[in-house]
N, C-alpha and C positions, 0 to 999 in steps of 0.2 A: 504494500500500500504506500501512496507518494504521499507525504504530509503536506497538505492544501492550509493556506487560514486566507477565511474571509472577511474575521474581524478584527485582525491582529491578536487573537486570545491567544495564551500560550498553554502548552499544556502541563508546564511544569512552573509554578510560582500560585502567587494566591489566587484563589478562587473568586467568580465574581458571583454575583447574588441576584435572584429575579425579583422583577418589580411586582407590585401588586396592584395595579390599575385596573382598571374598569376594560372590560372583553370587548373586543370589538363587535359595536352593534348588528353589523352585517353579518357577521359568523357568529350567533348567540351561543357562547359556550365554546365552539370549537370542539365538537364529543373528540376525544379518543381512543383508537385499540390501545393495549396495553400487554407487552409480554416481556414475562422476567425471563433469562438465558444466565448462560455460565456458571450451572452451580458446581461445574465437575472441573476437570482439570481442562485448559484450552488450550490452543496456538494463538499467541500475540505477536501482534508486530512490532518490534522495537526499535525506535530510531533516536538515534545520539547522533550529534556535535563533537568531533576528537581533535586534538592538536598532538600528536605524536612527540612533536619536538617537547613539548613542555609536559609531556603524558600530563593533560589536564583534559575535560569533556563535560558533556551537560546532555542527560535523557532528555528529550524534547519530549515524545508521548509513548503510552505503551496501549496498545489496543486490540483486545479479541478480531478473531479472523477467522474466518473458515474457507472452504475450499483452495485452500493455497497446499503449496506443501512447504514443509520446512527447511530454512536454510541451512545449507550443509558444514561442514566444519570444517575451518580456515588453520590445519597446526601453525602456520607460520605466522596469523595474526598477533600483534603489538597489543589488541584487542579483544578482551573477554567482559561476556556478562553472566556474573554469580548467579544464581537464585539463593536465594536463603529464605529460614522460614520463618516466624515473630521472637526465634529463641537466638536467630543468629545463625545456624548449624544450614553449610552447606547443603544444597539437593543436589544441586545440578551448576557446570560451569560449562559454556557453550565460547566457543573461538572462533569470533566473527571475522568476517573483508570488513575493511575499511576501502572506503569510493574515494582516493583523493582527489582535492578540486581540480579542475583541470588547467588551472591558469595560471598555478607553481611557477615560478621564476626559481632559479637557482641560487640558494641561501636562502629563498621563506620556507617558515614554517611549516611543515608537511600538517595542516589541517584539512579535513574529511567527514565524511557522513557513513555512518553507519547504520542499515537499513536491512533487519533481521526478521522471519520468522520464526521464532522458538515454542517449544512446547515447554508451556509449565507446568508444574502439580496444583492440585487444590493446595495445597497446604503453602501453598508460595506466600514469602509476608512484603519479600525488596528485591528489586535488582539492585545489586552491585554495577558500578561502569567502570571496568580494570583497565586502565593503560600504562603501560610498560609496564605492570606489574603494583600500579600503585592504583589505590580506591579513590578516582576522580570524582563521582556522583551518585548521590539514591536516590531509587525511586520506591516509595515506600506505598505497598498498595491500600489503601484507604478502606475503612467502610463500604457496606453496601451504596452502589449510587443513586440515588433519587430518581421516581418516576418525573416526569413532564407533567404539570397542571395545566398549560394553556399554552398554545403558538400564537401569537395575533400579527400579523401583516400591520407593518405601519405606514408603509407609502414607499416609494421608490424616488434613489437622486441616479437619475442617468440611467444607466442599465442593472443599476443595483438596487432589489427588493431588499428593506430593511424589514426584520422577525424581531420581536421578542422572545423570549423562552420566559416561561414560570414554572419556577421547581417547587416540587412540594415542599422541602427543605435546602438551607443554602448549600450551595456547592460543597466539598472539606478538600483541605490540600489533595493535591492527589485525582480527584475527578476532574472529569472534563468531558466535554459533548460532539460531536459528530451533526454535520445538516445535511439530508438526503432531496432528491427533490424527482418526482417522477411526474412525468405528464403523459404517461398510460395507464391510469387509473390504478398503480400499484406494482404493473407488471415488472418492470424494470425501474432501476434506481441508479441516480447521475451523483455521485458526493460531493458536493461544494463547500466543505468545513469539516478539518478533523482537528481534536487538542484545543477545542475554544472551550474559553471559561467566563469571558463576558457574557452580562445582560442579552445584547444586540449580537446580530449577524447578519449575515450579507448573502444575499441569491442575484446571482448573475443572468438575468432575464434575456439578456441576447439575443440567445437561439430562441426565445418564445415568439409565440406571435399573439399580437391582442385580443382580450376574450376566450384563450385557451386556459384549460381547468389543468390544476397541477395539485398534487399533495407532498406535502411538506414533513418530513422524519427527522427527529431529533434522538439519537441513539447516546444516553448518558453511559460512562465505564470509570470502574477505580482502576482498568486494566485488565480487570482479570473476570470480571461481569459486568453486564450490560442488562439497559431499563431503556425499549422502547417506546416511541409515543407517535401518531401520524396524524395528522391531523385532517379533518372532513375536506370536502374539494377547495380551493380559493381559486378566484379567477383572476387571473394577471391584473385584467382595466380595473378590477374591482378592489385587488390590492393596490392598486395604482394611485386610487383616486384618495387615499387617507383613512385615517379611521370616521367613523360617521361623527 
């Protein structure tokens, strides 16, 4: 999975917290499905920030995944990610590629991306982010993640549909959200935001065309499970036009 932002959220630093305004009049309520996943062991995606030279990094997001298969194992990688479990006591240590930039000049930095699927156990509590041997970053997996109480469409600047999200409860370090957007009534799904943790976010209406009906998914994760929520049809001009 590529890490998209559409609102500048990140997926690792504080969390941001949903508003509690009044539902947009035109979409009363906004129903949603609702389905909890992840209660067993999963394949996540893990993507870290690494600087080789100063073995320093930073997890960006850690996100369940399915149909993928898992990344293979790099011995000669500079680069590993621990599992450990709330007691500390390794599970599993996995020896990723690092993708370095491609713009390296001779004497910078070897900095890079590291873009994994790994299988973890239920019982996973942190990734570790090892370079050269030293513990650069945690990713500490959090609490269950909160269901979605409301999506509301707030109006569009340019090609960008601005979303609210309303969580039942605030974010906690550690969570973060996903925005899905399908305009065939479900069948297939475009992702336009992984690793946000702001209020707001952004749909990219471009390819839409006016007065077509689209459903909008918000998939919350501590990483290691997921709380989705979809919301009833919204129509582009309809979201276009503001909240009533």
């Amino acid at each position: 999975m590529t890490p998209r932002a559409a609102d500048g959220g990140q997926a690792h630093g504080a969390p941001g917290t949903g508003s509690g305004g009044r539902p947009d009049a035109r979409h009363p309520g906004l129903p949603t499905v609702r389905r909890q996943v992840g209660t067993g062991g999963v394949l996540a995606s893990v993507v870290a920030t690494v600087n080789l030279t100063a073995a320093s990094g930073a997890v960006r997001f850690v996100y369940p995944v399915t149909g993928q298969p898992a990344t293979g194992s790099s011995p000669d990688s500079a680069v590993l990610i621990r599992a450990v479990d709330a007691g500390g006591t390794v599970l599993d240590e996995f020896a990723v590629p690092v993708r370095l930039d491609s713009e390296l000049e001779p004497g910078d930095e070897q900095r890079g991306l590291v873009s994994a699927v790994l299988p973890l156990r239920p019982q996973t509590g942190a990734l570790l982010l090892v370079v050269r041997g030293q513990v650069a970053d945690t990713f500490r997996v959090a609490g269950p993640p909160p269901a979605t109480r409301a999506i509301r469409p707030l109006g569009t600047h340019g090609r960008q549909l601005q979303i609210a999200v309303e969580f039942e409860r605030a974010l906690e370090a550690g969570h973060n959200y996903a925005v899905q957007v399908s305009a065939d009534g479900g069948r297939t799904w475009q992702t336009t935001g992984v690793g946000l943790t702001a209020a707001t976010a952004s749909i990219d209406t471009g390819g839409l065309r006016p007065g077509q009906e689209i459903r909008i998914r918000v998939i919350t994760t501590n990483g290691t499970a997921v709380s989705e929520t979809t919301s009833d049809p919204v129509r582009v001009e309809d979201a276009a036009a503001g909240p009533a």
